[in-house]
C-alpha positions as a Python dict, from the first residue, in 0.01 Angstrom:
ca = {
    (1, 'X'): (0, 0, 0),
    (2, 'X'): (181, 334, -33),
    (3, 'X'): (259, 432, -394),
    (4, 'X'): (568, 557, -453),
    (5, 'X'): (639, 833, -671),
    (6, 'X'): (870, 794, -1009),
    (7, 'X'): (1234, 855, -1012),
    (8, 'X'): (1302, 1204, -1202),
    (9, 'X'): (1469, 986, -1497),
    (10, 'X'): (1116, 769, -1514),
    (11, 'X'): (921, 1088, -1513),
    (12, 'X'): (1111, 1269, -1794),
    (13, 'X'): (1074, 920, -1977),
    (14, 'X'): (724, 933, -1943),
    (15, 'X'): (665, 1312, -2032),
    (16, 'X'): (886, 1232, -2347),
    (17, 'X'): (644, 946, -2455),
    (18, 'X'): (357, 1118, -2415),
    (19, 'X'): (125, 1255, -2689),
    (20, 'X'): (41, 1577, -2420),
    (21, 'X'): (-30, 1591, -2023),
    (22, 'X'): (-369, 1630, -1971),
    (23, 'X'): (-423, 1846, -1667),
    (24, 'X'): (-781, 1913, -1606),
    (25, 'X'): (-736, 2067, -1270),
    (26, 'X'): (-1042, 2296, -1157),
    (27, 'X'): (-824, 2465, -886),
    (28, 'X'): (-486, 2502, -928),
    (29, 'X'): (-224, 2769, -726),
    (30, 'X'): (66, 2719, -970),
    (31, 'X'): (121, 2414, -1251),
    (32, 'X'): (416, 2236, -1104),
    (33, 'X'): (306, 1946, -1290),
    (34, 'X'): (267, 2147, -1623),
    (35, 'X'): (568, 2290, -1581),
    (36, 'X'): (769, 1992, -1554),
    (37, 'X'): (583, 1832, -1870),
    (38, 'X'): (649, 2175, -2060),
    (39, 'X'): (1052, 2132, -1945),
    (40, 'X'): (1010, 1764, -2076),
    (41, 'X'): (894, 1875, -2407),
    (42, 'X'): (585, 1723, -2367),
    (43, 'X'): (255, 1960, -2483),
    (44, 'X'): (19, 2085, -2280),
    (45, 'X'): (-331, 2053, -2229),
    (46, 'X'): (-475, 2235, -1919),
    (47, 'X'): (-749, 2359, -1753),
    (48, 'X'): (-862, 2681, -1812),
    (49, 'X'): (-804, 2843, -1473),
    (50, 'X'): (-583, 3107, -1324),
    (51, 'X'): (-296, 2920, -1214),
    (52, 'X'): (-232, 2735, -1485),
    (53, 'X'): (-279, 3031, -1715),
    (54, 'X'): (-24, 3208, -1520),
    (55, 'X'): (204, 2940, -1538),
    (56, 'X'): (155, 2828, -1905),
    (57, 'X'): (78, 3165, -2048),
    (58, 'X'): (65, 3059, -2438),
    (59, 'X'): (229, 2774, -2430),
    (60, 'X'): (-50, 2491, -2342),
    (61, 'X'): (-377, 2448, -2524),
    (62, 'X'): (-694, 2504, -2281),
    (63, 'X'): (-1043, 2352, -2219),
    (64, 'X'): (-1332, 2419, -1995),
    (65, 'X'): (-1226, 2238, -1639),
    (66, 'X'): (-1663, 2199, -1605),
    (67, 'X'): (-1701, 2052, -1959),
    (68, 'X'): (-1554, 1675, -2014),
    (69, 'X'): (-1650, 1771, -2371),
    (70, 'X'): (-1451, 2062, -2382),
    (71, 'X'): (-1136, 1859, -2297),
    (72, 'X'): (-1291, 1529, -2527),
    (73, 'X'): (-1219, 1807, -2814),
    (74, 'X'): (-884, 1948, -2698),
    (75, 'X'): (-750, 1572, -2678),
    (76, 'X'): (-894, 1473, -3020),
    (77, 'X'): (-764, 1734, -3166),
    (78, 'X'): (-440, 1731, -3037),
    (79, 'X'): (-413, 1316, -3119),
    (80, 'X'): (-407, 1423, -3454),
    (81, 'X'): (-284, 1718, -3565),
    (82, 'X'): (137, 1671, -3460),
    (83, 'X'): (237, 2036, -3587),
    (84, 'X'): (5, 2147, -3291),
    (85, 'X'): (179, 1903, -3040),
    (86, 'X'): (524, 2031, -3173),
    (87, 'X'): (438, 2351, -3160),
    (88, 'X'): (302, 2351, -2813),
    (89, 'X'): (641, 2165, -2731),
    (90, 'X'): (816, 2420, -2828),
    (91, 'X'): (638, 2717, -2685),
    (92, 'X'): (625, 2487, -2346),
    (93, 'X'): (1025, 2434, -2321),
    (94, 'X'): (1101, 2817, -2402),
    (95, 'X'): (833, 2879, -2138),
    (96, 'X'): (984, 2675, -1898),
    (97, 'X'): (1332, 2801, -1965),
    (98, 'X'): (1178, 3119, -1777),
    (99, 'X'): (1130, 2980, -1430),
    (100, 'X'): (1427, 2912, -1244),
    (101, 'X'): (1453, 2818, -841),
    (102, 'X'): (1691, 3087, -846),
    (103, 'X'): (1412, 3343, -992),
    (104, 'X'): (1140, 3183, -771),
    (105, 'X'): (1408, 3255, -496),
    (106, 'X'): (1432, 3635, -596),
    (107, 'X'): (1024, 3682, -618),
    (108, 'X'): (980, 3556, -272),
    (109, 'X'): (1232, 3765, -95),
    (110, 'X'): (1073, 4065, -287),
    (111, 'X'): (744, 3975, -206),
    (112, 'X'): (866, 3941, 188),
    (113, 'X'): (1057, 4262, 144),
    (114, 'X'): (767, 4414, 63),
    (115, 'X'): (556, 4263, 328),
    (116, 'X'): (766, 4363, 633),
    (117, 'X'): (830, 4751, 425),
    (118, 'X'): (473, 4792, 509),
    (119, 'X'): (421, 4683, 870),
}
């Protein structure tokens, strides 16, 4: 059976209802899903990697991808401390505010305009 992915009204329903996104990724080219859940409102608890770093900058808490204890921690501590949930909301919507397709759009045609400048 072929699961079906949830409408974008269901997913911003679900982001808004949720204590954090867990996101324990141990390779990761760029937090789409993060994103999103930042954009939502919803905090932020990723994997401490590169891509997600890049995408979340300061605005997601972060636990060892290789330790289940490490993230164990990170979820217990955000389950009960709500200023650091709210907080991390915050940070995660202004930090989403800063990608735009129209900015994504710009990078790439630099980043090809500065492929073919080199050929």
């Amino acid at each position: 059976m072929r699961e079906r992915s949830p409408s974008a009204g269901r997913l911003a329903a679900l982001y808004a209802g949720a204590l954090a996104l867990v996101h324990p990724s141990l390779y990761e080219g760029f937090g789409l899903t993060a994103l999103e859940a930042m954009s939502a409102g919803a905090p932020v608890l990723a994997a401490d990697a590169p891509g997600l770093r890049q995408t979340c900058g300061d605005a997601a808490l972060y636990a060892d991808p290789q330790s289940p204890a490490s993230f164990a921690a990170a979820m217990a501590q955000l389950a009960r401390d709500g200023a650091a949930r709210d907080e991390l909301a915050d940070r995660g919507r202004r930090r989403a505010a800063g990608f735009t397709w129209a900015g994504s759009a710009r990078s790439h045609l630099d980043a090809y305009s500065l492929a073919t400048s080199r050929r």
